[in-house]
PQR file with spaces between the fields and no chain letter, atoms N, CA, C, O and H, PARSE charges and radii, in Angstrom:
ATOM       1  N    UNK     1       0.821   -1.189    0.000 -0.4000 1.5000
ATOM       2  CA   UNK     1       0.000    0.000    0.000 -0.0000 2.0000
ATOM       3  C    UNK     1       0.870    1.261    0.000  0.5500 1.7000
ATOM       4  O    UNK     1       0.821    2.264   -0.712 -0.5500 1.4000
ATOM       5  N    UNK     2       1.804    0.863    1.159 -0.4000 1.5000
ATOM       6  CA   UNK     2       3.077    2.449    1.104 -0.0000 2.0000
ATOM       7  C    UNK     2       3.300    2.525   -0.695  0.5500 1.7000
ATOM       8  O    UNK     2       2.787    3.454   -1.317 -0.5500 1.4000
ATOM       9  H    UNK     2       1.845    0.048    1.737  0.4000 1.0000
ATOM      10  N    UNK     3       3.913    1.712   -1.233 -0.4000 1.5000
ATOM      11  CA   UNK     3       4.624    1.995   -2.111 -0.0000 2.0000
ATOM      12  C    UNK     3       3.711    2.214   -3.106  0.5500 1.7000
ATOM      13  O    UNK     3       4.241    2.893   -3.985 -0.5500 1.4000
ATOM      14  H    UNK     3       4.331    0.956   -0.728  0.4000 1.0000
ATOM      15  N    UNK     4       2.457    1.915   -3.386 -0.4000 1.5000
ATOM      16  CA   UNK     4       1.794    2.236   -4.107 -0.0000 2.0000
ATOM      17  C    UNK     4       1.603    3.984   -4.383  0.5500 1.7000
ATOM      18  O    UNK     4       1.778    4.606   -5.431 -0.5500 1.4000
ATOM      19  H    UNK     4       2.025    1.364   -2.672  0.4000 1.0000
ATOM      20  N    UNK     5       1.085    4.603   -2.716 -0.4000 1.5000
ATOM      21  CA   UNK     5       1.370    5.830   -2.558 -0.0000 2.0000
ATOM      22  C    UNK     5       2.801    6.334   -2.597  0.5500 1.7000
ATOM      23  O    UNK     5       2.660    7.556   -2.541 -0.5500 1.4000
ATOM      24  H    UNK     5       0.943    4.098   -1.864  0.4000 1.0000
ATOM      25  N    UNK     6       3.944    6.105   -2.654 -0.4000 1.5000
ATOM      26  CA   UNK     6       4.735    6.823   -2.916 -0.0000 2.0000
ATOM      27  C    UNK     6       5.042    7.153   -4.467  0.5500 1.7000
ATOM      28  O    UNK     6       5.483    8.181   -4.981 -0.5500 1.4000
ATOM      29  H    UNK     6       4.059    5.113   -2.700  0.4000 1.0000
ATOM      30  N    UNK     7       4.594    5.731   -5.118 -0.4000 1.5000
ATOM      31  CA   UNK     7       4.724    6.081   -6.878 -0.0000 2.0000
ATOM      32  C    UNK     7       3.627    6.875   -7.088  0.5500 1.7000
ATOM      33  O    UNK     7       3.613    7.421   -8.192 -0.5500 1.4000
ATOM      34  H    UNK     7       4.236    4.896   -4.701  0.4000 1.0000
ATOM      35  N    UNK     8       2.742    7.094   -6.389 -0.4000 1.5000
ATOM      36  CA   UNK     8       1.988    8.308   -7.114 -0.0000 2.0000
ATOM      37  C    UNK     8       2.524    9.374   -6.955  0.5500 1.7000
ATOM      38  O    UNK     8       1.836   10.168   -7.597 -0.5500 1.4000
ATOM      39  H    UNK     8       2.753    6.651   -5.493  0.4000 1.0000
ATOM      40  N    UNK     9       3.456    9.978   -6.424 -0.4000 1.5000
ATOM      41  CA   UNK     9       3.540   11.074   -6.218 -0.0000 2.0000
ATOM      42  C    UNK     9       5.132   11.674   -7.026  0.5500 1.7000
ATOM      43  O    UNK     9       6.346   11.476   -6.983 -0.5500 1.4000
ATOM      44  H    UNK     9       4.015    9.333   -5.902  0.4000 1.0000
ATOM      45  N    UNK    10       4.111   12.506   -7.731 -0.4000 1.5000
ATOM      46  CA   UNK    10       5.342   13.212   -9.267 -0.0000 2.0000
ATOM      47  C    UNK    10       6.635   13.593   -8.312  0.5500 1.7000
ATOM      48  O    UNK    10       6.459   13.864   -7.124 -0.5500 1.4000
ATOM      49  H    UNK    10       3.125   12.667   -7.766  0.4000 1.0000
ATOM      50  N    UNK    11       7.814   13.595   -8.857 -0.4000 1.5000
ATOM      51  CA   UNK    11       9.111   13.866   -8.453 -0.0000 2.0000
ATOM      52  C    UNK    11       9.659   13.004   -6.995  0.5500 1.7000
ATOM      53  O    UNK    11      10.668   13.258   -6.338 -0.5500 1.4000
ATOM      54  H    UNK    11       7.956   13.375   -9.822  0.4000 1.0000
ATOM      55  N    UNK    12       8.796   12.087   -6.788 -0.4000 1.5000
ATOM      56  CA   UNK    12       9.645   11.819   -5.580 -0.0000 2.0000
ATOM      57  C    UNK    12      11.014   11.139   -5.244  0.5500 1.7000
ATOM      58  O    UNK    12      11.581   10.944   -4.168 -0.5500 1.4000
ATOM      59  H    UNK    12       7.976   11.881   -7.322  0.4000 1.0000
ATOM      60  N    UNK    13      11.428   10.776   -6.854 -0.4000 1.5000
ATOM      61  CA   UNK    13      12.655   10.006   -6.827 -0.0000 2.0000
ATOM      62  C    UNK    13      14.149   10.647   -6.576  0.5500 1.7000
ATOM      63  O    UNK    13      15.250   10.113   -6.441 -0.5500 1.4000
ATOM      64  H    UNK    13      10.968   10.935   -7.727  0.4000 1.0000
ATOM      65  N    UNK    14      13.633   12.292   -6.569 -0.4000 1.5000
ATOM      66  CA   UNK    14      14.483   13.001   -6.448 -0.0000 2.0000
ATOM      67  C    UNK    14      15.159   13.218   -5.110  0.5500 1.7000
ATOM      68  O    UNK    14      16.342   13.528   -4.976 -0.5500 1.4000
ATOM      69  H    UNK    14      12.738   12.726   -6.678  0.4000 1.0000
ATOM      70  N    UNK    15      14.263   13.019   -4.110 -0.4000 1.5000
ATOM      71  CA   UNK    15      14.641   12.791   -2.601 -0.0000 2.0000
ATOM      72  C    UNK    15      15.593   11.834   -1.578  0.5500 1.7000
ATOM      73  O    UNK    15      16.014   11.939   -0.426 -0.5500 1.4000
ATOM      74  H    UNK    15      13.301   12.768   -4.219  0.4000 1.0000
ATOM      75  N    UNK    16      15.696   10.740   -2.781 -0.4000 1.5000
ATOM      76  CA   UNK    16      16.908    9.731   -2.081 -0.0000 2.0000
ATOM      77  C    UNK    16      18.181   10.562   -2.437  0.5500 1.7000
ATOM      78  O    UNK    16      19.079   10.865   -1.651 -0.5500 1.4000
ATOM      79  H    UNK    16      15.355   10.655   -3.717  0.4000 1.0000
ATOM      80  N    UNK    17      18.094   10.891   -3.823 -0.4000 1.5000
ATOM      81  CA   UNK    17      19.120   11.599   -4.886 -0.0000 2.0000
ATOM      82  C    UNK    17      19.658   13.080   -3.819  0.5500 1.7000
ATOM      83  O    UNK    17      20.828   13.439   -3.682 -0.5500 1.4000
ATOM      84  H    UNK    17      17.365   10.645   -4.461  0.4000 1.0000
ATOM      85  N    UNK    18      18.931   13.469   -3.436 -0.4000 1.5000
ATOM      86  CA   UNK    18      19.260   14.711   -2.606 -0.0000 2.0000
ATOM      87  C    UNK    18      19.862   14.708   -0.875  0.5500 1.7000
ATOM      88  O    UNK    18      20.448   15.652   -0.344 -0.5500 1.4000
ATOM      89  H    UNK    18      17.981   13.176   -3.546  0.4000 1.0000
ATOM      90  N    UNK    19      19.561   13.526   -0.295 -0.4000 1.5000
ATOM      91  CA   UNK    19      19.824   12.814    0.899 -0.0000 2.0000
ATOM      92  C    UNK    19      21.264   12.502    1.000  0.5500 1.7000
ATOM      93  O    UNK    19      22.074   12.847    1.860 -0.5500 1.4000
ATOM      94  H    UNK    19      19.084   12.760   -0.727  0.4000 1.0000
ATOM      95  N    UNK    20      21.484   11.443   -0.547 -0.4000 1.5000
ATOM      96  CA   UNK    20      22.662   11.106   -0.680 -0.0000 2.0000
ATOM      97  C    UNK    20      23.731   12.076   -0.820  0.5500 1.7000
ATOM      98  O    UNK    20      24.710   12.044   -0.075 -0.5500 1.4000
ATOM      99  H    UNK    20      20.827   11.162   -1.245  0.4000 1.0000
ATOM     100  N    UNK    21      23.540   13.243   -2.062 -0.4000 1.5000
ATOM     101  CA   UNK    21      24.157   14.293   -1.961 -0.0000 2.0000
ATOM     102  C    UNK    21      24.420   15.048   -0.257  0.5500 1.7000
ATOM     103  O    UNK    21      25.537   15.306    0.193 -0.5500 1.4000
ATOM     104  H    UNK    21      22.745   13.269   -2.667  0.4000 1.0000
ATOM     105  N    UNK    22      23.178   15.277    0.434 -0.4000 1.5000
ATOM     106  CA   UNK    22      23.681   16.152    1.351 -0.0000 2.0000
ATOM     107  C    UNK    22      24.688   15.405    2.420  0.5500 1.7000
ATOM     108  O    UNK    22      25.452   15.999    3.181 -0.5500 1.4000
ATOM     109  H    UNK    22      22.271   15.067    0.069  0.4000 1.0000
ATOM     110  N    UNK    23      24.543   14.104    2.328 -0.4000 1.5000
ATOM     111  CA   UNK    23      25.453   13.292    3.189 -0.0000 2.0000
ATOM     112  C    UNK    23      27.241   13.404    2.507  0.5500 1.7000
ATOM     113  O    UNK    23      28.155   13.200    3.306 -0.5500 1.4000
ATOM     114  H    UNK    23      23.922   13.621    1.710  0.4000 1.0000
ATOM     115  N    UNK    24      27.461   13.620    1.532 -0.4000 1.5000
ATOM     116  CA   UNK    24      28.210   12.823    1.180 -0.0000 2.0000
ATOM     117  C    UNK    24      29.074   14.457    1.102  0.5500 1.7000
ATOM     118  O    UNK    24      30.294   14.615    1.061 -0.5500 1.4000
ATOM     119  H    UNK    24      26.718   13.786    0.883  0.4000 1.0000
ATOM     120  N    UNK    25      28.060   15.483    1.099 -0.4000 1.5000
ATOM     121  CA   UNK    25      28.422   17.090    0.700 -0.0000 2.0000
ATOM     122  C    UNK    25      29.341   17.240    2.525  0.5500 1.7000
ATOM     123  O    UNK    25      30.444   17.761    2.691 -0.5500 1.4000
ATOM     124  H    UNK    25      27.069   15.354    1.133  0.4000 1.0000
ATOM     125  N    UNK    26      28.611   16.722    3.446 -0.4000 1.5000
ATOM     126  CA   UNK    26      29.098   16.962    4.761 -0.0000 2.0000
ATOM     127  C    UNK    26      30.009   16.444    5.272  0.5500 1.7000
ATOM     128  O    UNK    26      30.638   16.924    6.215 -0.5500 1.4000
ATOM     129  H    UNK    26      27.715   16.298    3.311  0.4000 1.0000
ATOM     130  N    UNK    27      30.400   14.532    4.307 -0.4000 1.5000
ATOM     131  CA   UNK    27      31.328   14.340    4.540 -0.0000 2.0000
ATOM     132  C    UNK    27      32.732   14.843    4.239  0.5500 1.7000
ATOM     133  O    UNK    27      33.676   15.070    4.997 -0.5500 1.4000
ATOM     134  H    UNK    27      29.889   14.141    3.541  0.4000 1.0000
ATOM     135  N    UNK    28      32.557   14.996    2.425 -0.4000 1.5000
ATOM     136  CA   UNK    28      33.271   16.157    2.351 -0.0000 2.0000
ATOM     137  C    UNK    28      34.045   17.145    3.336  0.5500 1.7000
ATOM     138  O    UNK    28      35.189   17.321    3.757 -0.5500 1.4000
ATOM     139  H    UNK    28      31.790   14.812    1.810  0.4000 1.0000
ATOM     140  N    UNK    29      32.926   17.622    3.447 -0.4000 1.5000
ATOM     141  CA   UNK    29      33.249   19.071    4.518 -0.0000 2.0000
ATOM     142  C    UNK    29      34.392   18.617    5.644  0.5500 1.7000
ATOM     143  O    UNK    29      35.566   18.913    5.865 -0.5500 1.4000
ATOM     144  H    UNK    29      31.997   17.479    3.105  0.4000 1.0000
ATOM     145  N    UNK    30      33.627   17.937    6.095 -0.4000 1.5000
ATOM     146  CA   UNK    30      34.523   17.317    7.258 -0.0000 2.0000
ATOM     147  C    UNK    30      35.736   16.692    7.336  0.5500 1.7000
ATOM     148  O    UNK    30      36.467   16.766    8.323 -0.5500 1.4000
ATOM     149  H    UNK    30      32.673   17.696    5.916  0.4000 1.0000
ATOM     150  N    UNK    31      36.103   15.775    5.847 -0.4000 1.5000
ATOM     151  CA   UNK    31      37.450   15.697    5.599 -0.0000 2.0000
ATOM     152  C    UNK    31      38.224   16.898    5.186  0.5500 1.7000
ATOM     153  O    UNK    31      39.429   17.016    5.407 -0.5500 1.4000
ATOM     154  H    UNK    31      35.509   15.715    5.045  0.4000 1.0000
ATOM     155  N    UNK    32      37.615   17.637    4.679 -0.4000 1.5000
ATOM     156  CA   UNK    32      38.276   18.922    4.298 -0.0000 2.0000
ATOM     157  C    UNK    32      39.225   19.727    5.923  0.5500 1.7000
ATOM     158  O    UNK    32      40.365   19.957    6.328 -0.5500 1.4000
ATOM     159  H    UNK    32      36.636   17.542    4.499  0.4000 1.0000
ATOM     160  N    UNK    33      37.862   19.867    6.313 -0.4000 1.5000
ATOM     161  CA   UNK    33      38.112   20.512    7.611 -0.0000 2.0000
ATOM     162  C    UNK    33      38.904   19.906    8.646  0.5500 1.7000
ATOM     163  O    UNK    33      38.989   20.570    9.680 -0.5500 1.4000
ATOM     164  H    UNK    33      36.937   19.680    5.984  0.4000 1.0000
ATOM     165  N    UNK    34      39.661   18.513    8.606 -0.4000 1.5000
ATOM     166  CA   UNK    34      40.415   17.417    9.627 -0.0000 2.0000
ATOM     167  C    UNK    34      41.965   18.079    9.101  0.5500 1.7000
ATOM     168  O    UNK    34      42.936   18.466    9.752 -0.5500 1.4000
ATOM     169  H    UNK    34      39.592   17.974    7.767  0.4000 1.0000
ATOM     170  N    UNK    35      41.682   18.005    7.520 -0.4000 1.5000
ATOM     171  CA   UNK    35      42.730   18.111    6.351 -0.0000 2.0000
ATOM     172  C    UNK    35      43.535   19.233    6.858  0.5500 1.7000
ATOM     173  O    UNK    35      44.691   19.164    7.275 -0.5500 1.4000
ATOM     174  H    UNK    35      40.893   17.691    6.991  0.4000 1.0000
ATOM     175  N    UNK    36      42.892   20.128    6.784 -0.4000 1.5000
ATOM     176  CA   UNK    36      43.215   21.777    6.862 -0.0000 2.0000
ATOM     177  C    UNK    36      43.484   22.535    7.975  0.5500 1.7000
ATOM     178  O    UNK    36      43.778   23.731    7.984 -0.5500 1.4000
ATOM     179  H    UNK    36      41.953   20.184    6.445  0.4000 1.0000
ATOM     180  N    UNK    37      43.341   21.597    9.164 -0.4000 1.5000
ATOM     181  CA   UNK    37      43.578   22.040   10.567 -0.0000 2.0000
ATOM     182  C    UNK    37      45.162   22.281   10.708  0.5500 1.7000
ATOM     183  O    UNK    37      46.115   21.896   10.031 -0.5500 1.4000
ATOM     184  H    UNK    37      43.102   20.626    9.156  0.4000 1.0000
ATOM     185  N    UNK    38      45.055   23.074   11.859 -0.4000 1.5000
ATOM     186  CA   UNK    38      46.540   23.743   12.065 -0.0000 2.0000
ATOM     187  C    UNK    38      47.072   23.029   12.884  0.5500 1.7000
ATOM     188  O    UNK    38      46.261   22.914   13.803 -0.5500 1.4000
ATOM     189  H    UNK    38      44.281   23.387   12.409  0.4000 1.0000
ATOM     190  N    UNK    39      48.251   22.292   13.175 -0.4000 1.5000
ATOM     191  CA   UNK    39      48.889   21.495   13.878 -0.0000 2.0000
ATOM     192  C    UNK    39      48.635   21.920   15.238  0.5500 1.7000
ATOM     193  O    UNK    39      48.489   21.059   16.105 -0.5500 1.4000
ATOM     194  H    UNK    39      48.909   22.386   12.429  0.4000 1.0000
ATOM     195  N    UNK    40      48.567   23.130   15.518 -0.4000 1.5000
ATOM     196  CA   UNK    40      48.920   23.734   16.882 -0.0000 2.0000
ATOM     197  C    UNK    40      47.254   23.251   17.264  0.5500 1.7000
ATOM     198  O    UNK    40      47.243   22.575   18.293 -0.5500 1.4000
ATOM     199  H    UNK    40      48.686   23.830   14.813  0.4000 1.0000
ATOM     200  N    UNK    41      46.316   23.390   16.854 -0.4000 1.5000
ATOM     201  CA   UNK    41      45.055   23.131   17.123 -0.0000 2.0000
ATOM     202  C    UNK    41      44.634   21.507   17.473  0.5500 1.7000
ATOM     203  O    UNK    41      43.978   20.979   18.371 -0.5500 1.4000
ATOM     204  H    UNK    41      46.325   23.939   16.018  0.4000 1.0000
ATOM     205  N    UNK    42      45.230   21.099   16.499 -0.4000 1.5000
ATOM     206  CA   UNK    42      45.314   19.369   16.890 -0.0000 2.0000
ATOM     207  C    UNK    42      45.836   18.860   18.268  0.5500 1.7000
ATOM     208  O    UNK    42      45.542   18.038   19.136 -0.5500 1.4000
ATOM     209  H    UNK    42      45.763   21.528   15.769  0.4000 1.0000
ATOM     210  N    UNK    43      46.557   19.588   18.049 -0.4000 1.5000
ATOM     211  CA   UNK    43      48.166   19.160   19.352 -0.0000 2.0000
ATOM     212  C    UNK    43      47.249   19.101   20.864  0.5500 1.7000
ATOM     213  O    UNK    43      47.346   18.206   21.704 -0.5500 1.4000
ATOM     214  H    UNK    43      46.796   20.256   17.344  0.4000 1.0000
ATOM     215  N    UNK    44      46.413   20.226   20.934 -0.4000 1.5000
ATOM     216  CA   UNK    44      45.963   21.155   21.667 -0.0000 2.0000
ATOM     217  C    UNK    44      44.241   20.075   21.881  0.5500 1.7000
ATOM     218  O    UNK    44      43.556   19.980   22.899 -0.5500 1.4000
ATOM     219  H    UNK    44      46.334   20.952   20.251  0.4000 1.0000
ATOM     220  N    UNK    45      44.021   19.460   20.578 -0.4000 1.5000
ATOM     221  CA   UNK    45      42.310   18.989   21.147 -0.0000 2.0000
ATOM     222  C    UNK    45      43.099   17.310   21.424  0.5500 1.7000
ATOM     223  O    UNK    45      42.399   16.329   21.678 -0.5500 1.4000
ATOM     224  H    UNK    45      44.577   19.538   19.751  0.4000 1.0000
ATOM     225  N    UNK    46      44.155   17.255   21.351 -0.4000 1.5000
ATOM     226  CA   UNK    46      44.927   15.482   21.615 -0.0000 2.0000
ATOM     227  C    UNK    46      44.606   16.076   22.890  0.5500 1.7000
ATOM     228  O    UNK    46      43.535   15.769   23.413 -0.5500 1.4000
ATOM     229  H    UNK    46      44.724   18.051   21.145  0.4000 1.0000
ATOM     230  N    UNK    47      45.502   17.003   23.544 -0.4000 1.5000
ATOM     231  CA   UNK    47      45.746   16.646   25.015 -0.0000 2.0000
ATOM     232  C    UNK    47      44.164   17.175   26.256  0.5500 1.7000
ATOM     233  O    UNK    47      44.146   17.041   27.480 -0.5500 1.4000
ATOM     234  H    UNK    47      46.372   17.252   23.119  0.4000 1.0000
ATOM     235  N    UNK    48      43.231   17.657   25.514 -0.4000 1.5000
ATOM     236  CA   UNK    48      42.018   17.927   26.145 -0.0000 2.0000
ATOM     237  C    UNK    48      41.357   17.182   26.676  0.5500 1.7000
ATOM     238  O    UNK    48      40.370   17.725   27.172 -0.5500 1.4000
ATOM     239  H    UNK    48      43.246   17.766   24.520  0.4000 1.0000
ATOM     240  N    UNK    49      41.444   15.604   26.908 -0.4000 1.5000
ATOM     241  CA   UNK    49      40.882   14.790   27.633 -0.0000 2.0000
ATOM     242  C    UNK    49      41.978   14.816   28.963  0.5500 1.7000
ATOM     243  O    UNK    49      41.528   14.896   30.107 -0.5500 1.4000
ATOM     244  H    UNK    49      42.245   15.163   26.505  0.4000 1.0000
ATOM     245  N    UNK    50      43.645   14.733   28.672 -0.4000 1.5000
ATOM     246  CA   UNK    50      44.240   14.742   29.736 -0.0000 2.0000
ATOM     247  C    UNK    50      44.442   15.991   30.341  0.5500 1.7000
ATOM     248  O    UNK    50      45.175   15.777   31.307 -0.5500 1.4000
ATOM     249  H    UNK    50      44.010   14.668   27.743  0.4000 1.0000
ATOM     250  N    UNK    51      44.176   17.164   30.275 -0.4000 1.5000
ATOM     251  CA   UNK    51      44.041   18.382   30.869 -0.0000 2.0000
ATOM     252  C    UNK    51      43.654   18.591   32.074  0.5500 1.7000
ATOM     253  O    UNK    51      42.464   18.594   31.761 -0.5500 1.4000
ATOM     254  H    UNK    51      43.581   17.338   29.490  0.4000 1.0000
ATOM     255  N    UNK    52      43.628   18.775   33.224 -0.4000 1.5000
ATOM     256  CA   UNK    52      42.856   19.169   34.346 -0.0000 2.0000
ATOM     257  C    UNK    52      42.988   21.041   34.375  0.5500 1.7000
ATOM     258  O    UNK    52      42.827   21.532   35.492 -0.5500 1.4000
ATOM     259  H    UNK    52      44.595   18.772   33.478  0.4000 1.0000
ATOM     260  N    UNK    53      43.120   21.512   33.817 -0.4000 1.5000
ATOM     261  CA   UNK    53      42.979   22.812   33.969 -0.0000 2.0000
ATOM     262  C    UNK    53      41.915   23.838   33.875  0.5500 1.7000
ATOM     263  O    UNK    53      42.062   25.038   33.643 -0.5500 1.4000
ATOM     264  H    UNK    53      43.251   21.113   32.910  0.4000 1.0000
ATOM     265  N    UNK    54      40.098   22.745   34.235 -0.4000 1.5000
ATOM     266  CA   UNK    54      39.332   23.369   34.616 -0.0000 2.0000
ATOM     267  C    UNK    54      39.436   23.544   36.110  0.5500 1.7000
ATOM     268  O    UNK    54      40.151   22.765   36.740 -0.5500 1.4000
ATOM     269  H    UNK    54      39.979   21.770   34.423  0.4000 1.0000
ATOM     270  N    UNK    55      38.814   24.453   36.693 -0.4000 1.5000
ATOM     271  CA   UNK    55      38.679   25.014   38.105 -0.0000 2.0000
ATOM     272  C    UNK    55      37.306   23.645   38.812  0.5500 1.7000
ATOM     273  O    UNK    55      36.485   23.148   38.042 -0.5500 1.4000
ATOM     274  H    UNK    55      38.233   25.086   36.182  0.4000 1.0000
ATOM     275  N    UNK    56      37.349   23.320   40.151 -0.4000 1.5000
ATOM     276  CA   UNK    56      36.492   22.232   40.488 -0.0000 2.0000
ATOM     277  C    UNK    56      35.337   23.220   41.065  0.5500 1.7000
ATOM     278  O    UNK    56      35.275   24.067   41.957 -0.5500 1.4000
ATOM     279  H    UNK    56      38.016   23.723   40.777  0.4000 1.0000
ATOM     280  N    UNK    57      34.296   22.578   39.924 -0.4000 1.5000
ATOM     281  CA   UNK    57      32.820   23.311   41.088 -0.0000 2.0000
ATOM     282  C    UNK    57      32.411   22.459   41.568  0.5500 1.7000
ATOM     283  O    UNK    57      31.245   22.696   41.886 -0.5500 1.4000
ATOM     284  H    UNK    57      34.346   21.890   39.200  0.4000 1.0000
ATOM     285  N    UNK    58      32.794   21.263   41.904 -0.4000 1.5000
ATOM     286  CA   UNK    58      31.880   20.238   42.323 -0.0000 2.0000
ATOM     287  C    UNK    58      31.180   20.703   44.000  0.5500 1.7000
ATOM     288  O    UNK    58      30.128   20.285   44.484 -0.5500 1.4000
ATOM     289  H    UNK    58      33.741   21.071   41.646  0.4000 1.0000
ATOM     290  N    UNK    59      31.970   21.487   44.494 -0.4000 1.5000
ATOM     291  CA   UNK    59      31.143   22.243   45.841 -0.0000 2.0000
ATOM     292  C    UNK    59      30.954   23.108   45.804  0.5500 1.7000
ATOM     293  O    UNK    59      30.595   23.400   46.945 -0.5500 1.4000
ATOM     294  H    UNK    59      32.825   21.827   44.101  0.4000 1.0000
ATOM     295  N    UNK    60      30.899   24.269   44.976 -0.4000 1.5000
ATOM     296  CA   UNK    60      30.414   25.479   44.542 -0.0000 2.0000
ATOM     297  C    UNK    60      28.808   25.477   44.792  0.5500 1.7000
ATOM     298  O    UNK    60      28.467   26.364   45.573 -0.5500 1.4000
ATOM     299  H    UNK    60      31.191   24.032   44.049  0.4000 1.0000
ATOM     300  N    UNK    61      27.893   24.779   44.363 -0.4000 1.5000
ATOM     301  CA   UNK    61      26.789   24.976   44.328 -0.0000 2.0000
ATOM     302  C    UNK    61      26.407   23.956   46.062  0.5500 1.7000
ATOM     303  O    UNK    61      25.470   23.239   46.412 -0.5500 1.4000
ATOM     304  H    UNK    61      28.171   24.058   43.728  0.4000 1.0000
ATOM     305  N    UNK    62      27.055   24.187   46.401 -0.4000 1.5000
ATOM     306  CA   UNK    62      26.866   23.311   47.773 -0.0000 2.0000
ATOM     307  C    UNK    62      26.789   24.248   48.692  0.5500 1.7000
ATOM     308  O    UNK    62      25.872   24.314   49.511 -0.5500 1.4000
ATOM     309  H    UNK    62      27.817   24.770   46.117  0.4000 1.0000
ATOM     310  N    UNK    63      28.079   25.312   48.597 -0.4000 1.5000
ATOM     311  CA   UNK    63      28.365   26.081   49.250 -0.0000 2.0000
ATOM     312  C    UNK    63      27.418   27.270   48.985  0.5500 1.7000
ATOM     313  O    UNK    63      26.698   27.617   49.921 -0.5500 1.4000
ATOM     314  H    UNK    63      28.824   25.259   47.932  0.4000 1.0000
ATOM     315  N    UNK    64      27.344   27.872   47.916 -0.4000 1.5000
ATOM     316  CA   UNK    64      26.165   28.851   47.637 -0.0000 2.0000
ATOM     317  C    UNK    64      24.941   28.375   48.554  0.5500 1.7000
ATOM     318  O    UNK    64      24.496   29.053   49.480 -0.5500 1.4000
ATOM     319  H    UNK    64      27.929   27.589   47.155  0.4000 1.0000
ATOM     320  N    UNK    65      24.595   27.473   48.281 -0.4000 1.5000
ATOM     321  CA   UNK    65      23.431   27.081   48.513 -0.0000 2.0000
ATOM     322  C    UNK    65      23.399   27.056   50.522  0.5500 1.7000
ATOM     323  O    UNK    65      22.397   27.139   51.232 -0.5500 1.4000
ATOM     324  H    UNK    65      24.957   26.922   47.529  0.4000 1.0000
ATOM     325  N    UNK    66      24.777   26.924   50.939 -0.4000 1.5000
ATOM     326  CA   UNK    66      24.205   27.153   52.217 -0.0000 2.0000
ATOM     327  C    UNK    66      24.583   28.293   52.580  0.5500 1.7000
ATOM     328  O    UNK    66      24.717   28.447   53.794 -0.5500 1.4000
ATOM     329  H    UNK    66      25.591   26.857   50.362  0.4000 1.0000
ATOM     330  N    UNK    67      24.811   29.194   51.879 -0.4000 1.5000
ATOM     331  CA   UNK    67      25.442   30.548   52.185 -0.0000 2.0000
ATOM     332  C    UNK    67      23.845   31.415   52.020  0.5500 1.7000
ATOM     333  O    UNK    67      23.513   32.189   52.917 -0.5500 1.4000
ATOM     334  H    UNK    67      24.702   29.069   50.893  0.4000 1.0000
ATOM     335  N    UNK    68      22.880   31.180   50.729 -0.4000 1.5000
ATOM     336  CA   UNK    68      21.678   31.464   50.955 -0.0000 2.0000
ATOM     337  C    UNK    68      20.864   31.172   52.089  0.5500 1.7000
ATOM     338  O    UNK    68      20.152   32.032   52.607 -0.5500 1.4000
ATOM     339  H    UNK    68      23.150   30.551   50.000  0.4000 1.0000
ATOM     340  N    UNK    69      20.946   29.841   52.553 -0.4000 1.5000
ATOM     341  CA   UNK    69      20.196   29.534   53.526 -0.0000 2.0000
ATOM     342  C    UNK    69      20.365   30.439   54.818  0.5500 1.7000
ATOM     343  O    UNK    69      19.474   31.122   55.323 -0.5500 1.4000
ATOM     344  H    UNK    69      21.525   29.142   52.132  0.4000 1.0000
ATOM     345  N    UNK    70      21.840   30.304   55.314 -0.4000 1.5000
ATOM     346  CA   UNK    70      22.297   31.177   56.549 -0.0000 2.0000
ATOM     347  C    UNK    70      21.704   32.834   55.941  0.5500 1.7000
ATOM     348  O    UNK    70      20.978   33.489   56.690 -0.5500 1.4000
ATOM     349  H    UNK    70      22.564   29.750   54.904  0.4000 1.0000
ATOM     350  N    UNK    71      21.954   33.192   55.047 -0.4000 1.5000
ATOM     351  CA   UNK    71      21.142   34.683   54.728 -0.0000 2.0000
ATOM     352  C    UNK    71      20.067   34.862   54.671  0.5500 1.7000
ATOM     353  O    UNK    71      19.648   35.972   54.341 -0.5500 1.4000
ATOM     354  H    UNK    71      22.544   32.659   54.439  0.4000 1.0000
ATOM     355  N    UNK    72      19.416   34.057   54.906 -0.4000 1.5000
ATOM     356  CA   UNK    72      17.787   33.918   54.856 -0.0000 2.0000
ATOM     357  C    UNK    72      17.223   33.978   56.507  0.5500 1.7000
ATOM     358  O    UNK    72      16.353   34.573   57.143 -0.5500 1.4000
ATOM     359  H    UNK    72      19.756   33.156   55.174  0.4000 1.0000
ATOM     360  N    UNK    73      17.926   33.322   56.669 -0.4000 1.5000
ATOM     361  CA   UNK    73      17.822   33.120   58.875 -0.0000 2.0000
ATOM     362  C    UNK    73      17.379   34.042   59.389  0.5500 1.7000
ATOM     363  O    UNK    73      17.261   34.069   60.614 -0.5500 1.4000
ATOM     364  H    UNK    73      18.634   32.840   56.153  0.4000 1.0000
């Protein structure tokens, strides 16, 4: 029954045709963009998992939170 309704409908063969293109347009892109990166930028997203040089909030919102409370008293 699907496919019956999909052959009725003028131009629709054009839509796989355009899917494929936009996939293949992004992959593109994306090898382009791996290609073209600046060493110093690479170097720099390698070592971003081993980094600790964010600041720890893990008690930040602990501490706020009882710093409101006592101001509320």
């Amino acid at each position: 029954m699907y496919k019956d309704v999909a052959r009725a409908i003028d131009g629709i063969d054009i839509y796989p045709m355009i899917g494929v293109i936009i996939f293949f347009s992004v992959f593109l892109i994306m090898i382009v963009n791996v290609y073209s990166a600046k060493k110093s930028n690479v170097a720099h997203w390698e070592n971003l998992p081993l980094e600790d040089a964010t600041p720890d909030y893990s008690n930040s919102f602990t501490q706020n939170s009882n710093q409101n409370e006592t101001e509320t008293i």
